[in-house]
N, C-alpha and C positions, 0 to 999 in steps of 0.2 A: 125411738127418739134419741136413742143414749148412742145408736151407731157410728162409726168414725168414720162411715162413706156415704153417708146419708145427701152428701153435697152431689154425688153423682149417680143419682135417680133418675129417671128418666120414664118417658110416658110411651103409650102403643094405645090407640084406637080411643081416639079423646079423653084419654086422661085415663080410663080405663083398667089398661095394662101399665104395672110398673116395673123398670127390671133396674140392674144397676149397670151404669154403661162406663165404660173401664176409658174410653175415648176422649170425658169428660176429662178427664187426668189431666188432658196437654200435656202427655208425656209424648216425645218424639219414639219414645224406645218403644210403646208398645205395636205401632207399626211396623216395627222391623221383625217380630217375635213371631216366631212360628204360631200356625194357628192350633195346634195341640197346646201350647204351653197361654196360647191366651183362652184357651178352657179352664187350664188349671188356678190362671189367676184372675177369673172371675168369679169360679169357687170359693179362693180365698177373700178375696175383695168381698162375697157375700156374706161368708160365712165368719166373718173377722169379730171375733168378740173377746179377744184378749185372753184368753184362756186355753183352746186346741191352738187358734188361728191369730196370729197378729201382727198386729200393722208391718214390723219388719220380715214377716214371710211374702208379703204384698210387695213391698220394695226389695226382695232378694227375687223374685219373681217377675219382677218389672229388669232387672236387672241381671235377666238370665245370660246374656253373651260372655258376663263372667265369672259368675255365678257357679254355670254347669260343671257338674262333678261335684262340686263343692259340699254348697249351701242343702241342707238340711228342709220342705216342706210340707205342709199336710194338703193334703187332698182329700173333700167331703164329697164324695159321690152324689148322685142325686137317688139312686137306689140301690138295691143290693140283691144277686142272685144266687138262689142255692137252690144245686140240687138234690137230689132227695136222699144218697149218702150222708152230705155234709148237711143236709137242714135238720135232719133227726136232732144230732147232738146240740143243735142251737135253739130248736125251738122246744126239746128235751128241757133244758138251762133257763128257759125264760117261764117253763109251766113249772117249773120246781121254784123259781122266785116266787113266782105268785101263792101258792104255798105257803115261803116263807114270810113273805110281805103279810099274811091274810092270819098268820099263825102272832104276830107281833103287834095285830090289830090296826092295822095300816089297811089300803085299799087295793086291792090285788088286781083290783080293773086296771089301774095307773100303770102296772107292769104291759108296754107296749114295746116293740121297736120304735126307735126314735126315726130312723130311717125309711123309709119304704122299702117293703122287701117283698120279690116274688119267688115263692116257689115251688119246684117245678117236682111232682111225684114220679114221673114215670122214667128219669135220666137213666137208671140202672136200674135194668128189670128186675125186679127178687121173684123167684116163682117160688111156693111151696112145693107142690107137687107138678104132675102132670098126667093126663089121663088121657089114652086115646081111642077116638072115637069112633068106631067101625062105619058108623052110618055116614057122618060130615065129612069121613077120613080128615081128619085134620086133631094138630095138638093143643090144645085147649091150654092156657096157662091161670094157673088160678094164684092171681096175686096176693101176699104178704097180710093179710086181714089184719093181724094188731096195727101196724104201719101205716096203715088207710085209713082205720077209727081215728088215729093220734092226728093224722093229719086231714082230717076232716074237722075233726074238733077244731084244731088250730086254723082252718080257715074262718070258722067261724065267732071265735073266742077272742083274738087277738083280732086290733086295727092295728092299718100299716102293712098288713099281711094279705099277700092274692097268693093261693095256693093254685097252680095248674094243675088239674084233676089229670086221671088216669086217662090212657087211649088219645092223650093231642101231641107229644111227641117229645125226642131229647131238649135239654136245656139252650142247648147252640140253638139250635132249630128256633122254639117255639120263643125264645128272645130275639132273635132276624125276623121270625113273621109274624109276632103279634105284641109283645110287649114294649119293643122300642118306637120312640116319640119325637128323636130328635130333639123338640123342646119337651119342659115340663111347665105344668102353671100349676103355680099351690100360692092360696089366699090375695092374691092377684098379682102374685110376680111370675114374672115367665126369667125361666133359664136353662142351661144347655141339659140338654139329657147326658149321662154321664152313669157305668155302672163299674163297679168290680164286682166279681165271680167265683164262686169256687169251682171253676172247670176251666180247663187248659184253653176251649173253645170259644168262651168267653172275646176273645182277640176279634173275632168273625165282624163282629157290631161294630167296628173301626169305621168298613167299610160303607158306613152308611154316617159317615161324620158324626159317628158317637165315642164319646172316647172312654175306653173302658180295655180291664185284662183281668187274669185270673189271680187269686189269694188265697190265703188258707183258712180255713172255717175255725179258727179262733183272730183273726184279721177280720173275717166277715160278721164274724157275732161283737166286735168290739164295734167294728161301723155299725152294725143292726142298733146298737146304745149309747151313739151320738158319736164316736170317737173318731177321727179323719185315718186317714194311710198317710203313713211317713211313707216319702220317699226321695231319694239325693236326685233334688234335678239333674236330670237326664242331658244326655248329648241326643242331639235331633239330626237325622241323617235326613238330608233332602232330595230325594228318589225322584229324578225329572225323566218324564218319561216325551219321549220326541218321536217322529218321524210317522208315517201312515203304516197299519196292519196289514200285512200282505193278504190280499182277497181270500187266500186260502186256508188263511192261517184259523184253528177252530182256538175258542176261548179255553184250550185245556192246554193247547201249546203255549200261549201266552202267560197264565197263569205257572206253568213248570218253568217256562224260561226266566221269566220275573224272580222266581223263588232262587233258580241257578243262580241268577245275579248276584240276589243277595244275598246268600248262602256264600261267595265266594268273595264279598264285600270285607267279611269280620266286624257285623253289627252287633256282637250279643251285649243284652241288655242294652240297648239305646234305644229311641223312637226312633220310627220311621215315618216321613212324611210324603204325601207324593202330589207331587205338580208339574208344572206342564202342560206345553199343548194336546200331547198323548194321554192323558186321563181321560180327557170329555172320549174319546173312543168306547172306554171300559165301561160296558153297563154293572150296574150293580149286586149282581151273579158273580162277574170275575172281581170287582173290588174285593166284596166279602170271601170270595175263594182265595185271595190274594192274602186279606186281615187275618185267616184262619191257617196262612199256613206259617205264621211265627215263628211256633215252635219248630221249622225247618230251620230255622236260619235266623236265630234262636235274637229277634228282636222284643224288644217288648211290647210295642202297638206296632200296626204299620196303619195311619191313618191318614183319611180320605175326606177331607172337607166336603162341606154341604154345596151341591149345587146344582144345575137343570137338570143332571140328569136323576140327584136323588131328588129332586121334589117331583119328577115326574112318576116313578118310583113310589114316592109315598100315596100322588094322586091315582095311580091302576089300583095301591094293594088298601087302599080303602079304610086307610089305618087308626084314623080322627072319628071314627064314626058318621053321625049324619050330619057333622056342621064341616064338612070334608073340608068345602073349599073355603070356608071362611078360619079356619085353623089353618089351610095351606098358604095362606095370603097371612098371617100371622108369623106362620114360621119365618118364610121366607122376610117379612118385613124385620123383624128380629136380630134373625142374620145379618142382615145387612148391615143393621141399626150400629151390632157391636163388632165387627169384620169379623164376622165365622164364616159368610158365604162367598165363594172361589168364583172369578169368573179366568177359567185356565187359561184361556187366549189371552189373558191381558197380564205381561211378565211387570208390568208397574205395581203388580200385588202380589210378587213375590217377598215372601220375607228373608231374612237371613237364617243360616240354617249351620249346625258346626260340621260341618259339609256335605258335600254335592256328589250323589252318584248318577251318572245320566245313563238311561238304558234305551237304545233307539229300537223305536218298536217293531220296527222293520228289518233289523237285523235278526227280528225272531221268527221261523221261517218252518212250515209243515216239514213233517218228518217221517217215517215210519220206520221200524226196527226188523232188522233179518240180515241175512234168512233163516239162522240158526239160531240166535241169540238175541234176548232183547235188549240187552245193553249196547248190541251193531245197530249204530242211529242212521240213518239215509233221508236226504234231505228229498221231498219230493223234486226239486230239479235237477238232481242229480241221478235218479232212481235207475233211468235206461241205461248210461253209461256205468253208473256200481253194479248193475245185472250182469252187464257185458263183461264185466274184470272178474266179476264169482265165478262165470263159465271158464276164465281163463286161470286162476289161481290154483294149485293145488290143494288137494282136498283137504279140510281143514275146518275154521268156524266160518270163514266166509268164501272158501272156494269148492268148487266140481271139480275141477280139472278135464274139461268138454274140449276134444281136440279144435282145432280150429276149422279143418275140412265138414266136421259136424255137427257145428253151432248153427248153423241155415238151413237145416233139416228139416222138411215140413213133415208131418202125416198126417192123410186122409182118413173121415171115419165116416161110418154114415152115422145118425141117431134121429129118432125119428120118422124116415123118410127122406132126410136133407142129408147133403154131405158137409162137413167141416173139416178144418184143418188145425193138427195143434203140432206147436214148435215149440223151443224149450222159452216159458217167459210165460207160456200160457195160461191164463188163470183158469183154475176147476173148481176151486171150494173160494166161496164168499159169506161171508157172515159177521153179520150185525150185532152184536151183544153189549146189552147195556148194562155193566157191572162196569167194579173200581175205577180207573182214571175216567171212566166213559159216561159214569151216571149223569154229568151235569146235562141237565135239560135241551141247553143249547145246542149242542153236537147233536144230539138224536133229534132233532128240530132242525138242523143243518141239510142231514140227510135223506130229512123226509120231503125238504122243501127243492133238494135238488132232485131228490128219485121224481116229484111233483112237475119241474122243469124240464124233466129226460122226457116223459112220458109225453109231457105236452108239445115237446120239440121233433117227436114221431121215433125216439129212440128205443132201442132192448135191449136186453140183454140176452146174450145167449141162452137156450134151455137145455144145456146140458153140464152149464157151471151150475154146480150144488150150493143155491142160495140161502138162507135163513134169515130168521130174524129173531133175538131172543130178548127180549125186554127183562131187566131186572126188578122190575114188580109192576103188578096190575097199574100202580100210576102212570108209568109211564105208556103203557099202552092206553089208558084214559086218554092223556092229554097228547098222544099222536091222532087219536080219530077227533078228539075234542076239535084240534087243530087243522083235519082234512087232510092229513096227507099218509095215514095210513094206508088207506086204498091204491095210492100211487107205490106204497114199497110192495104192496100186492102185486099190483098189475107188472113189477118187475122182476117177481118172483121170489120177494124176500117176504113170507108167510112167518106169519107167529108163530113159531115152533114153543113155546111153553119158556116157563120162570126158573127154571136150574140150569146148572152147568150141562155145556152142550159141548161145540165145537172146541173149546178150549181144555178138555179131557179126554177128546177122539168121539166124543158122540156123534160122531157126524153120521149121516146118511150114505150107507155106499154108493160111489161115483158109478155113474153107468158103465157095463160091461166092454162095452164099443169106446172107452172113452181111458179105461184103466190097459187093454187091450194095446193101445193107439202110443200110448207112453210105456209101456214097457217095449212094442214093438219099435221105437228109435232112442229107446236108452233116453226121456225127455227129461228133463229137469221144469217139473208141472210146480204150478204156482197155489195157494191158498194166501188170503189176505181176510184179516181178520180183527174187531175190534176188541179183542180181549185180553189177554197178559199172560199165554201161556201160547209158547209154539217152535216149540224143540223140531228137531228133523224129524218126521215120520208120527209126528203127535197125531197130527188130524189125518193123516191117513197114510198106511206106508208106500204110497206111489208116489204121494206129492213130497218134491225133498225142500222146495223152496218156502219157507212161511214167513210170512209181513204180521206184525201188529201194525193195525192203523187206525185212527180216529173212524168214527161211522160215517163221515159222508165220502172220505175217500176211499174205504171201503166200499162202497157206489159206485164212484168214479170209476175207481181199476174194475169192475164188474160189466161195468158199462164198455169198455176200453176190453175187456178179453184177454189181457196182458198187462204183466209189469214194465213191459218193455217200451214204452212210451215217453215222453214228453209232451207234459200237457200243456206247454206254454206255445210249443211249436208242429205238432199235429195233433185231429181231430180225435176226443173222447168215442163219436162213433161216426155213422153214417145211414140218414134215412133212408125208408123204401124208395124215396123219389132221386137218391143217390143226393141229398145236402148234408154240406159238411154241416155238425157242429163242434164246437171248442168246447171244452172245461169250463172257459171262462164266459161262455155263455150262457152257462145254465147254472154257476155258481150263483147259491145267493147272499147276500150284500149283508154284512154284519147288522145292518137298518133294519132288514126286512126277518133275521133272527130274533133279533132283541126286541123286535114289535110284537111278533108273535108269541114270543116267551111271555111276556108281560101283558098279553092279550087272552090268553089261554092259561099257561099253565099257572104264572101268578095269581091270579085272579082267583081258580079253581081251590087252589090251597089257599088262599087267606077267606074262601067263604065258606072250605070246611071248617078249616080254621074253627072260625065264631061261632058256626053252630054248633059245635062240641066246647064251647067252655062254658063253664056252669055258672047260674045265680049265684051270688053269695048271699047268706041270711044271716043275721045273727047269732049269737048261741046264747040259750040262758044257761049254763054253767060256764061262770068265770073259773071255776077249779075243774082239771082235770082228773074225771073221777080214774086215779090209777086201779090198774089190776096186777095185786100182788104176785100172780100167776105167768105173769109175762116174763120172756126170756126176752123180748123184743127191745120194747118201751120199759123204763123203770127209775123212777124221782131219784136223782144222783145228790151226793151227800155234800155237796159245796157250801149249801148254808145250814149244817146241821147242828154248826154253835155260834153262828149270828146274833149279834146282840144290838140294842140300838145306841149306845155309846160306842166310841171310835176308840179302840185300843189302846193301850202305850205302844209305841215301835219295840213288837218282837227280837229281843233277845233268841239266840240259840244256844244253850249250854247243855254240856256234856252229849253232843252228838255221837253218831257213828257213823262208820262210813258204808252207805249202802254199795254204792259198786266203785271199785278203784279201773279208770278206763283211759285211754290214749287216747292218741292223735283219730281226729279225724271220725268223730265217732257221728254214726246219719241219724237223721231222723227215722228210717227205714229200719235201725237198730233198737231207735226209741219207742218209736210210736206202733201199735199192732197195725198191720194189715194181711192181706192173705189167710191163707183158710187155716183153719184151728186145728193145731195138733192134737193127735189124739191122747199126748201123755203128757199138756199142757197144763197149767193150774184153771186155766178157764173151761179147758175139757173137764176137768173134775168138777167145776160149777157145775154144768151144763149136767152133767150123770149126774149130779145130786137132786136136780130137776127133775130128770126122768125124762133127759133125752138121749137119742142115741146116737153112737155117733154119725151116720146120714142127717140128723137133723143138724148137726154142729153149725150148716153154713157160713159163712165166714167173718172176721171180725170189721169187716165193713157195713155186711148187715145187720152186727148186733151193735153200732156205734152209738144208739140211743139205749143202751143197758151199761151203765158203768161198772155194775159189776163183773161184767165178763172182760169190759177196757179195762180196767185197772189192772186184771192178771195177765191181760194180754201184753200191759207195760216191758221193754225189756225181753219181751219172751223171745227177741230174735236168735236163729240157731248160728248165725253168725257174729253174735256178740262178743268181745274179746274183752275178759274182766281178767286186771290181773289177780285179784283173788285166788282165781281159778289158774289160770296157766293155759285153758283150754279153751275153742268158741263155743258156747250154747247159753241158754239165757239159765244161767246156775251164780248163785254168789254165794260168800260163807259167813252165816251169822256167827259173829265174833264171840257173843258170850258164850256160846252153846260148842262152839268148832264146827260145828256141822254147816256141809254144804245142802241148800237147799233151791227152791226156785226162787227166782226174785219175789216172787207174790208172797211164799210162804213165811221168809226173811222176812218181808215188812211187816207184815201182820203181825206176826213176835214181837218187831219193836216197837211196835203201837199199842200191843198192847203190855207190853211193860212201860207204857211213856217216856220212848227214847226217841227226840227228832233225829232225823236223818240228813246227811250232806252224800253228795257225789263225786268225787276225785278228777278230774279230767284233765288231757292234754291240748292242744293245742286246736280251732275249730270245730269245735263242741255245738254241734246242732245243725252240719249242713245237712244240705239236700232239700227234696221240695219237703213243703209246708201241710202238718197234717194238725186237724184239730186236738187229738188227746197227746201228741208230742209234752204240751207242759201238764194238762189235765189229769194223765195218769201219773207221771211223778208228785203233783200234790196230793193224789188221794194215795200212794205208796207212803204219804209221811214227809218225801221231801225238801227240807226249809232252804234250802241252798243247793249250789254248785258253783265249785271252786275248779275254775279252767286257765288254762294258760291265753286261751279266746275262746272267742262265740263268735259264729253266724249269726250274725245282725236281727236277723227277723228271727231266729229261735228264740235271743235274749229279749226282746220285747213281749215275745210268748210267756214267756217264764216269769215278766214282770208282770203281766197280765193275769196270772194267774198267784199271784201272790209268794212268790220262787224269786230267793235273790240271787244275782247272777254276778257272782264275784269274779274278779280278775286277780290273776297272779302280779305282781308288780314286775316290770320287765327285767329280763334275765333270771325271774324264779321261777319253778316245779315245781314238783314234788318229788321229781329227782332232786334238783338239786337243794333241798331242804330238807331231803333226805325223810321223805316220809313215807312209812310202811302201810298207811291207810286204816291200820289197827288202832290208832290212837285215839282215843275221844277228844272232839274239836268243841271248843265255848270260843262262840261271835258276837261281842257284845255290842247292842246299839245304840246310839245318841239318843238323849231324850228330844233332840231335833235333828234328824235326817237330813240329807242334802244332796242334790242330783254330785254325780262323782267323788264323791265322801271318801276317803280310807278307813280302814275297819281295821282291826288289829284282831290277830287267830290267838287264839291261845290252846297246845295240846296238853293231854294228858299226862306228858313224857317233858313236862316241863320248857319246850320249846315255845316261841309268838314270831310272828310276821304279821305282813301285811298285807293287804288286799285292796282292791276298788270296785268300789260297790256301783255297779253300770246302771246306775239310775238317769238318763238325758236332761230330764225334766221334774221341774216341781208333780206333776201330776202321773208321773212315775214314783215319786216316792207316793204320795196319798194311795195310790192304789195298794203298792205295799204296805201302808198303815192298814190298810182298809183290810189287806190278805185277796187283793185281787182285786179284777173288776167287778166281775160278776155282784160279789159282795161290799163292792162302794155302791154303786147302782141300787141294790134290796137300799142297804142305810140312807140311798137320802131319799129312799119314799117313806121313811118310818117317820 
């Protein structure tokens, strides 16, 4: 009742459905606004309660054209996903709340995510052992058993919470085929589906007009407990894609060209938007291959409005369950209701964008790489005449040096019973492998549906080119016969030879005698064409000197054709028993009749293993998790272990010390543990006090849900540069004592003589990516502060987060130039009332004060710091 946009409500399916329609505005501006950024400010428009979200984030978001860069605002996701790295330590954090919630006589049930969150167990495989099996011959993996109790419990103890069981697949994956919605409807509002991630991959869900990117797992446990993502509205690059796909062109070419684009654009960090009459082309295979390769070309989203071809899309992969098409006629009316849905032929719905890169789809154009080198790109219409200039070049990466009297050289062979003839261009070895650039579905669907069209058109291929076919796993040989066109790579001689590496490490089959004979007898320059990523001179066999990587269905074509020396635009691919010509482009088939059958077949098949591998969920009657003191795994982390249900005075620090004195430029990757556990680390010494060894140590990503092993892992980088030390390794020197120790050891001393601890730092103190225990282990190390010349933006929100003040040097000070030795004892004293950007005054030991700015943004940045964090505002206001 009390909401400030309750005037723009709006109704779906007689009153029914309510959403909030941001249109109602009669703002002219929000027409002009890219359709990512009226995602974000229909979040805000929802979620607007004066306190994360308010009314002037609405209006700096309505008034993004000049706004961007600028303006500072939240974005509330509609869910939140982790993988099973990063969900350990969060939902670790929320079964030790409950704990404490239940220990202060409060209701431990109340301990929920506020957000909806899925997550996903199987993102990173942890295997304990492995055992092999003589009988199955196969390796048996026996997954992480503490790990899988925890998160079985927590599927069923915690609401809010869908855990993906074990055996349904990575987190990119099984968010593209089963947990994205498009929309969401909760207590009868519908609105945009929307996720952040803790995986890079996260980006993929763009392409299905979801907007969503990856975070770091203290970003994601802060959204899991109501709190939005700060972010500086973005500059929106608007990615117009024009002209027709060239027939030949397979969706892996287009996909690599798109990314060259923009890779050579200089978008990092912006949105990407894409419109156009060249979208409706892109089935939603290459959008998403297109969302997912970001991190090339290092955008933030590159996203892909709703429209016929994703609701066609949602209606194959069956995604609503059984009220398919009356949630699909929802969506779509929805869409429309608040302009999320595209119709790309109509440029009267374009918006404005802070500029325009246009990519014509048709300048992007098949290729294949040789003959030595795969970075020698050849354009397939260029292919006969580059052949012709290699035999004329001197020897080198792309010449023979073939005199010119003996480039028209034929030789006769028999094989068989039949005579043939090979000249230099020849093709001998052909082979199909569906590994790296080659796995997407389409390509291997491409060339099943043309080997299907040869076949029917009365064509062969020669039998004495050494053909194959190597599918890189059982699916995909599934959904070629699923499909029907297995039989046809048969009938042309390309047989299933098996799942490993083949042709592309010389496993090839030796060429027949009469055919190896026939090329050394005219010195030939013989051809192999290949769809793999490995083909050096003499790789696949030392006769053939010429080798092609090619997509799989042109790897057909030239098979078909007998030669690289062709033009397929202007002579025939082959010639029937009845002497008819055919062309290329006659038995190409039509991106239509790809992307029907993809979605006819192999989509299909994967969203209905999908669903019958993911589990009921039931409730649990233990609200607490019964811990096992025994685990090295799982282990209740000491964040609220002096929680109290009165709210503090604002923490004073007096007479600190300084735990590490550090420079410029110090990473997260310095900070935070990752990588496998030294054997003569302070967490290795945990670990052998256990009674394990070191083969068990596995590494500190697996034990991310045991804070005791994070905490020594704090700091432990062997590239650490403390000036204490003088040297890199994770050593600093406890002042009182003079002795140099490990960081873990040092802190333990001064905690437990009750000395807080500060950190010294120079100048961008916290870059690099974003990891959960980066602020985590410095407040269980003692931590109360760090004093930097700057922070990385998103580290110091960490560090507020976790009850860590992150002071600033006032400009033009150090600790050079204040001349401090780092040995001093620091007292920071605080306001009886705190205030976002406040100055603090230091005071040392040695008789010195300055001053500092305390980087609090907001009022609810200092509360958290009264509170000593989120984690522990959140326990206090369920007490």
């Amino acid at each position: 009742a009390e909401h400030p946009y309750n005037h723009l409500i709006d109704t779906l399916k007689d009153g029914r459905i309510k959403f909030f329609n941001p249109q109602k505005l009669n703002d002219p501006r929000y027409d002009k606004l890219p359709l990512s950024i009226r995602v974000l400010l229909e979040a805000a428009i929802r979620n607007c309660d004066g306190v994360y979200t308010k009314e002037d984030d609405v209006q700096n978001l309505l008034d993004w054209q000049q706004q961007q860069n600028e303006a500072e605002v939240p974005f509330s996701p509609a869910r939140v996903l982790l993988q099973d790295f990063t969900g350990i330590p969060a939902m670790v954090d929320l079964a030790a709340m409950r704990d404490a919630v239940a220990k202060h006589g409060g209701d431990p049930g109340l301990v929920n995510p506020k957000c909806p969150t899925d997550l996903i167990v199987d993102h990173s495989l942890q295997i304990d052992y492995s055992k092999w099996s003589l009988k199955n011959q196969e390796v048996e993996l026996i997954r992480n058993k503490e790990r899988l109790q925890f998160f079985k419990w927590c599927s069923k103890a915690f609401k809010n919470v869908n855990v993906v069981p074990p055996d349904v697949g990575a987190v990119h994956q099984v968010n593209l085929e089963y947990l994205s919605r498009a929309i969401q409807v909760t207590d009868g509002f519908i609105y945009p589906d929307s996720v952040v991630g803790t995986d890079s991959h996260t980006t993929m869900i763009n392409g299905l007009g979801i907007l969503g990117w990856g975070v770091g797992g203290i970003e994601s446990e802060a959204v899991m407990l109501g709190q939005p993502v700060s972010l500086t509205l973005p500059h929106v690059v608007g990615c117009k894609l024009v002209g027709s796909i060239n027939p030949l062109t397979t969706s892996i070419d287009i996909v690599l060209g798109i990314t060259k684009h923009l890779r050579q654009a200089g978008i990092a960090g912006k949105f990407v938007e894409f419109f156009g009459p060249g979208v409706s082309q892109l089935s939603v295979p290459d959008r998403t291959t297109i969302a997912n390769m970001c991190p090339e070309y290092n955008a933030t989203v590159s996203f892909f409005p709703v429209d016929q071809v994703t609701l066609k899309h949602f209606k194959k992969t069956s995604k609503f369950g059984r009220s398919d098409a009356e949630k699909l006629e929802l969506l779509e009316s929805y869409m429309r209701a608040v302009k999320l849905f595209r119709s790309y032929g109509e440029p009267s719905e374009d918006p404005q964008y802070s500029e325009v890169i246009e990519i014509n789809l048709s300048s992007i154009v098949p290729c294949v790489s040789g003959p030595k080198r795969p970075q020698d790109r050849v354009a397939v219409s260029s292919m006969k005449e580059d052949f012709q200039s290699c035999l004329n070049e001197k020897v080198g990466f792309k010449g023979f040096h073939v005199s010119k009297e003996k480039q028209d050289k034929r030789v006769p062979f028999l094989h068989c019973g039949q005579e043939y003839q090979l000249a230099h261009g020849s093709l001998v070895i052909a082979a199909v492998i569906s590994c790296t650039n080659n796995c997407n579905p389409s390509v291997m669907l491409t060339a099943g549906l043309l080997a299907k069209k040869a076949v029917e058109a009365g064509l062969v291929v020669k039998p004495y080119i050494r053909t194959s076919l190597a599918p890189g796993s059982g699916m995909v040989t599934h959904y070629l016969n699923t499909s029907g066109v297995l039989p046809y790579f048969s009938q042309l001689g390309f047989e299933v030879s098996g799942y490993g590496c083949a042709t592309c490490v010389g496993n090839t089959a030796p060429l027949p005698d009469a055919v190896v004979d026939a090329i050394k007898q005219g010195d030939l320059v013989a051809c192999g064409v290949l769809s793999g990523n490995r083909h050096f001179e003499g790789r696949l066999c030392n006769c053939v000197r010429a080798n092609y990587l090619a997509s799989p269905p042109l790897v057909v074509a030239y098979a078909l054709a007998g030669t690289v020396g062709i033009d397929f635009e202007k002579e025939p691919v082959g010639v029937t028993s009845e002497g008819k010509e055919v062309y290329l482009c006659d038995i190409w088939p039509s991106r239509e009749e790809v992307q029907q059958t993809e979605e006819d077949t192999v989509i299909c098949s994967i969203f209905k293993d999908l669903r019958g591998r993911m589990e009921v969920r039931t409730r649990s009657n233990s609200v607490l998790f019964p811990w096992d003191h025994k685990s090295t795994y799982i282990r209740s982390p000491s964040f609220f272990s002096k929680l109290s249900k009165e709210v503090p005075p604002p923490p004073s620090i007096e007479n600190a010390h300084v735990l590490l004195f550090l420079g410029n430029k110090v990473l997260t990757d310095h900070i935070s543990p990752a990588g496998s556990i030294a054997r003569v680390s302070a967490a290795a010494k945990y670990l052998l006090s256990k009674r394990l060894t070191p083969r068990e140590f596995n590494s500190y990503g697996a034990r991310r849900g045991n804070d005791a092993v994070m905490t020594r892992g704090t700091f432990a980088s062997i590239k650490l540069q403390n000036r204490f030390i003088g040297k890199p390794g994770p050593k600093t020197l406890h002042i009182p004592s003079g002795l140099t120790l490990d960081v873990f050891e040092a802190a333990d001393r001064y905690q437990r003589d009750g000395v807080p601890l500060i950190i010294l730092a120079g100048k961008d103190y916290g870059s690099g990516n974003s990891r959960d225990w980066v602020a985590k282990g410095p407040y269980l190390l003692g931590v109360r502060a760090v004093i930097a010349e700057s922070f990385e933006k998103l580290h110091k929100n960490q560090l507020v987060g976790m009850g860590i003040m992150p002071l600033q040097f006032l400009p033009g000070d150090s600790a050079d130039s204040l001349e401090l030795s780092g040995k001093e004892r620091f007292t920071i004293t605080q306001p009886d009332s705190p205030s976002p950007r406040q100055r603090l005054t230091v005071q040392t030991s040695q008789g010195k004060s300055f001053s500092v700015t305390a980087l609090f943004d907001t009022e609810m940045d200092v509360t958290y710091f009264r509170h000593g964090g989120l984690l522990r505002y959140v326990a206090r206001t369920l007490l």
